[in-house]
Structure formats: structure tokens, C-alpha cells
N, C-alpha and C positions, 0 to 999 in steps of 0.2 A: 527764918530762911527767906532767902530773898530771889523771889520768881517771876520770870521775866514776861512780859504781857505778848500775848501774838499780837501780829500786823493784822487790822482788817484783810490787808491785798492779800495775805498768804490766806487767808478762813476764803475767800471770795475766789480762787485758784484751786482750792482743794474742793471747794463745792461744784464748780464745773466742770473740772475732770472726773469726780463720780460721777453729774445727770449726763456727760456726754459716753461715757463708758457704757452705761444700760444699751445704748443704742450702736456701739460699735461690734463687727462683726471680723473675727479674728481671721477667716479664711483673707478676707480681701487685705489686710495690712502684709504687705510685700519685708521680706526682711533685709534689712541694711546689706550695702555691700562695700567693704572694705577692703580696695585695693585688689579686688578679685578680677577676672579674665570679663572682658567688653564682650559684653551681650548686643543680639539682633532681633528687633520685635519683625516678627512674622505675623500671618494670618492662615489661618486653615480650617477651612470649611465644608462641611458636613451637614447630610441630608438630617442627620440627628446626632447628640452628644447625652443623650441620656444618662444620668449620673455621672456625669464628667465633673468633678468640681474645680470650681478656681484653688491651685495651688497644685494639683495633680503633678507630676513628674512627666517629660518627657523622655524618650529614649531615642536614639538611635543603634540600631544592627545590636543593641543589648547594653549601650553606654546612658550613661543619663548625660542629656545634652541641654537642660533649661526646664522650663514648670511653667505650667499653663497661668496667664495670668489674670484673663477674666471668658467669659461664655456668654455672647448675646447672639440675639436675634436679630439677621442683618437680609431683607431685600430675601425670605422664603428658604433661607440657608443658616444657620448654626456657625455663626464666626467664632471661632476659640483663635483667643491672641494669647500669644506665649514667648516668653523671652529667651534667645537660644544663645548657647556657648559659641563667640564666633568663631573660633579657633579650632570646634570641631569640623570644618569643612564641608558642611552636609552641600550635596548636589541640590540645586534647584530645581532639580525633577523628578524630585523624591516623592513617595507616597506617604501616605498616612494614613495608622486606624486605629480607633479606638478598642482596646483589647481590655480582657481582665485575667489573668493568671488563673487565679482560682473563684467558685462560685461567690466566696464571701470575699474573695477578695476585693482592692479599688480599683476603678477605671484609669489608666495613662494613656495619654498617648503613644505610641510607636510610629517614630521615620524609617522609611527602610529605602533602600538604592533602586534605584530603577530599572526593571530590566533592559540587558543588552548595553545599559551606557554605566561605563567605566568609569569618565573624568568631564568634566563638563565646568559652569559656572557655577558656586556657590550661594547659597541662600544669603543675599545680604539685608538689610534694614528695609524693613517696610513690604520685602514679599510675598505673597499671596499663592496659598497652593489650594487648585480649585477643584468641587465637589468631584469634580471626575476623578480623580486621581487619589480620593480617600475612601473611608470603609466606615461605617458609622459601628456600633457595639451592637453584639446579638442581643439583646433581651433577655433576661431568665425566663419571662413567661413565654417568648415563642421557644426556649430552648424545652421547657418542659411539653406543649404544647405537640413537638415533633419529636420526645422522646414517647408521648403517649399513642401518637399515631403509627412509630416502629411498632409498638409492644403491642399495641391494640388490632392493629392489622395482620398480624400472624406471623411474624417477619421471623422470633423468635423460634416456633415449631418450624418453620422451613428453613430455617439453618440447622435445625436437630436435625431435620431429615437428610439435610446434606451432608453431613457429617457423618450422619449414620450411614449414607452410599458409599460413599468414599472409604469410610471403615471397611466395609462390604467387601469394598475393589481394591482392599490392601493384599497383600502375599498374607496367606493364615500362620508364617514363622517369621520369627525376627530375621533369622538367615538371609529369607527372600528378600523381604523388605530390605534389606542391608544392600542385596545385589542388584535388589531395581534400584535404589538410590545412587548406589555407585554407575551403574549403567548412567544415568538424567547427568549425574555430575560429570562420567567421560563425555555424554555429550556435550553438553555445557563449557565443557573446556575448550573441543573439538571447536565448535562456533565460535567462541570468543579466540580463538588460536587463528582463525579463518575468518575475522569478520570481516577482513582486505576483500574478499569474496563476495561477502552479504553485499558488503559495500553497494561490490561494481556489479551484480543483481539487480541491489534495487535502481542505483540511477539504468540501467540498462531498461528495466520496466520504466522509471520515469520517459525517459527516451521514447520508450515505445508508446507512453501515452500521448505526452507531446508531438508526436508523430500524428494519431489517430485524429488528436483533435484537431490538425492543421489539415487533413485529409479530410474534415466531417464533410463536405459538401461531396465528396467523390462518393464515400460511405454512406449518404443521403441515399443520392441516387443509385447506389448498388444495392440498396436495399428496399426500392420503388415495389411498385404492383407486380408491373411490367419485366422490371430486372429479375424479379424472381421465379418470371412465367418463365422466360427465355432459358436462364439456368437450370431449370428444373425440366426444361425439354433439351437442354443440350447435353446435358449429363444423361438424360436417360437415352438421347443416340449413342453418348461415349460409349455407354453398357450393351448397345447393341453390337456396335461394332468389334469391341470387345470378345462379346460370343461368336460374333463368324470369325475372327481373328483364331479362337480358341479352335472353334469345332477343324479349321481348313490345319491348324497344328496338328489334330488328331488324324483329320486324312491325309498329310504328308506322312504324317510316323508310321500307320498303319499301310502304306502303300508304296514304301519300299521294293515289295517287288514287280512294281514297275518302270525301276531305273534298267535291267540290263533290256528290258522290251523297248524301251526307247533308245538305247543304246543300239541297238540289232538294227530300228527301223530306220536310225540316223544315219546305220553305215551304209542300208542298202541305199538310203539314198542319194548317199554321196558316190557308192559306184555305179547305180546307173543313172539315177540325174535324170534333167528331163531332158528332151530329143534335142538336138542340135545345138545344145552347149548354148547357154545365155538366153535359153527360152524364159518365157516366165512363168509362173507360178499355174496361170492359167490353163496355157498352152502346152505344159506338163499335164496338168488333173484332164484337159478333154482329148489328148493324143495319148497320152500314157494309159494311168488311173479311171480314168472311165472306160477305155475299152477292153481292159484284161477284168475290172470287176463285174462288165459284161457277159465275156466269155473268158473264166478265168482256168488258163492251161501254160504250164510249161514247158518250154522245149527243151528236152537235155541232151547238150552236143557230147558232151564225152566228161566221164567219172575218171580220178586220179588221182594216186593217194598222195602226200607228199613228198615220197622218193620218187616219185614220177612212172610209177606202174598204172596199165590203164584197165580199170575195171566198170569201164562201160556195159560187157556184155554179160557182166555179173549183175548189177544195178538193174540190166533189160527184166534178168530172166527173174529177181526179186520183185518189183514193180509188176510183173507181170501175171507173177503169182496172188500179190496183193490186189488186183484188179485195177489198180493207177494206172496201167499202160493202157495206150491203146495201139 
């Protein structure tokens, strides 16, 4: 049988591809792309990438958009460069973080949109998303770390005990409980039916802050040393004035029966007046009123009933009897 000799160059080709294989490392060999969707090398930088490995998956909003393609240490920041689908659109002003699904799960990255912006420029070749704008992975050991400081700190029994309140301050029949809940849910609905309302509340409070605060310097001063002496004695005059206000309402009501007395004396006054017609006031009190409260007597010329009978010498001989005559 007739067998054919190998070439040195083929024994001299298979011995270098075993001693250089001991040394290669599968993660970093990138695999072929065949006529597939034109990718964009990014950069995204992180305060840490702990267990991040080269070849990791990226995601965007839940899509995989490209795979991390290597992790160094660049200038005190964690550069992960990764090649991305350019055809997904990702906004340029996207976030980043390294997440893990589950405890044992792997590390990927996640892009996510940015808030507030919609539509912007997209991530092309070569850019750079910087540590502010990414989230590095939580750790297992701080994740254990703050599960033993919940548990350890009491956190546990003080949730029992709030539970057990709340049980307390439940209705003791389901009935109840059924009609407090339906009450929470009419109101609930009531608010939500009404929030046109809540609304225009709250900006009306905003309103009124914005107000206050454009006012602080009047508000300063209204509420000085001084401002507050002044108001705190002026209000205590209002209160005074207040009570003689009150007390002179009590002695009008109570003194009623002194309108037809003043009535009486207004008419005598206007029938006899003071002497000579356009005297004054004074020349009335020391010709009139000071000399009859001297000697005070009057003269009666003649009594007369309305139908015009004269009973004068009736009125003497009364009077007389009463000792008013003289």
C-alpha cells in the first residue's frame, strides 16, 4: 500500500497553531460577520464594570443592540467599548448601566432613552457616553451587606408591628371592611372625576407661593421687632374700641324709654323757642332756662278741652286742693 509522505510546512503549521491556541483566549475572538446590519463602535464609561466581560450583550429598552467588545482602564474611568446595531437608532443621550437580571445571573449592559427627550441625534461611530450619565453594577457583597443591616436593625419586627396596627384599625367584619373600602374607592373616583379641580388648587397654591415669595421683603419687614409691637397694640385698641362700641349698643337697646322724653322736650322746644326768634343758644339758656330753673313756676292762663270748653276754674279748684296753687 502506497502512503503518501506529509510536507514538512504542513507538520511546521499544525505545530504553531497548537503552541499559539495554549495562549488564546476565546472571550476576546470577535465572531465573523457576514453580510449582517453595519455596526457603530461606542465608548461608555463607568465609575466600575465589575464582572462585566468582554463579549456581554448589550440592550436597548429590552432589544439587544450589539456586545460589549473589550473593558480597560482609561484616565480613573472603566471604558467598555462595544459595537452597536446602527440601525437601532439609539439617541445620543442615552444612559447606561450595568444590570444583572438574576443573582447568578451575567452582567450586560442596558441603554435606556433619556428622560424628557423624545427624538434627538443618534449614537454614531466613535461616541462617547460619559460617567455621568451611566450606573455602574450593584455588588453582591453590598447587596448582602444592606440586606443584613434591614434584618439586623429591627426593620423586620417593625413591620410586624405595623401590620399588626393596621389589622387592629381594620372593621372586625368583612362586611365593614367591604363598605370602608367601597367608601376609599367612591372617593377615589370622586378625585380622579375632579382632578380639573385638584388641578387649578394646586397652581392656585403655586400662585400664591410665587406671590409670597415676590412679597418676602414686605413680609421681612411685617414681621420685624417693631412691626410686631405696633400690631399687637393696635389690635388690642381695635378690642377696646370694640367694647365701648358694644357696651353704648346695650345702652341704646336698654334706653328706649328715653326717645318719647326727648321727643316731649324737642317739642317744647320748638314751641317756645328762645326769646326773640333767632336768639342763640346762649341767650336762650341765660334769659329762658336759667331763670325759670331759678325760680321755677308756671303761669296758667286758661285750661280747654279740645272741643273748646273752658275748664280753667276746674283745674284752680284741683291745683288747689293739691297745694300747687298759689
Amino acid at each position: 500500500m502506497w502512503i503518501r509522505q506529509r510536507s514538512p510546512l504542513v507538520w511546521v503549521v499544525l505545530v504553531a497553531t497548537t503552541v499559539s491556541g495554549c495562549g488564546l483566549n476565546p472571550v476576546r475572538m470577535q465572531p465573523p460577520t457576514f453580510g449582517g446590519p453595519p455596526t457603530v463602535r461606542v465608548v461608555l464609561e463607568f465609575s466600575s464594570a465589575l464582572n462585566l466581560p468582554a463579549g456581554a450583550k448589550v440592550t436597548y429598552e429590552g432589544d439587544n443592540v450589539g456586545s460589549v467588545r473589550s473593558v480597560a482602564l482609561e484616565g480613573g474611568v472603566v471604558a467598555v467599548a462595544a459595537n452597536l446595531d446602527s440601525q437601532a437608532r439609539i439617541p445620543a443621550a442615552s444612559t447606561a448601566a450595568i444590570v444583572q437580571d438574576t443573582v447568578l445571573g451575567d452582567c450586560y449592559v442596558s441603554l435606556g432613552r433619556p428622560a424628557g427627550v423624545d427624538t434627538g441625534p443618534s449614537l454614531t461611530d466613535g461616541a462617547r457616553i460619559p460617567v455621568g450619565r451611566t450606573r455602574p453594577p450593584a455588588s453582591i457583597e453590598d447587596m448582602m451587606t444592606s440586606l443584613s443591616s434591614f434584618i439586623g436593625s429591627g426593620s423586620i419586627q417593625r413591620l410586624g408591628g405595623m401590620l399588626h396596627t393596621v389589622n387592629a384599625a381594620m372593621p372586625p367584619t368583612t362586611d365593614q371592611t367591604r363598605k370602608v373600602a367601597a367608601t376609599v374607592a367612591r372617593d377615589l373616583r370622586s378625585l380622579a372625576s375632579n382632578s380639573a379641580e385638584v388641578d387649578r388648587s394646586i397652581d392656585t397654591l403655586g400662585e400664591l407661593a410665587a406671590s409670597l415669595k415676590n412679597q418676602a421683603g414686605v413680609l421681612d419687614d411685617f414681621l420685624t421687632a417693631d412691626s410686631v409691637d405696633f400690631w399687637t397694640k393696635i389690635w388690642a385698641g381695635i378690642a377696646s374700641v370694640i367694647g365701648v362700641l358694644s357696651a353704648l349698643g346695650d345702652i341704646f337697646g336698654r334706653g328706649a324709654w328715653l326717645i318719647p322724653l326727648l321727643d316731649s322736650v324737642s317739642t317744647a322746644l320748638e314751641q317756645t323757642g328762645p326769646p326773640g326768634g333767632g336768639s342763640t343758644i346762649d341767650t336762650f339758656t341765660n334769659q329762658t332756662l336759667l331763670p325759670f330753673l331759678l325760680d321755677p313756676r308756671v303761669e296758667i292762663a286758661e285750661v280747654a278741652t279740645p272741643d273748646g270748653v273752658n275748664r280753667t276754674a276746674d283745674t284752680r279748684q284741683i291745683l288747689a286742693k293739691l297745694g300747687a296753687l298759689r
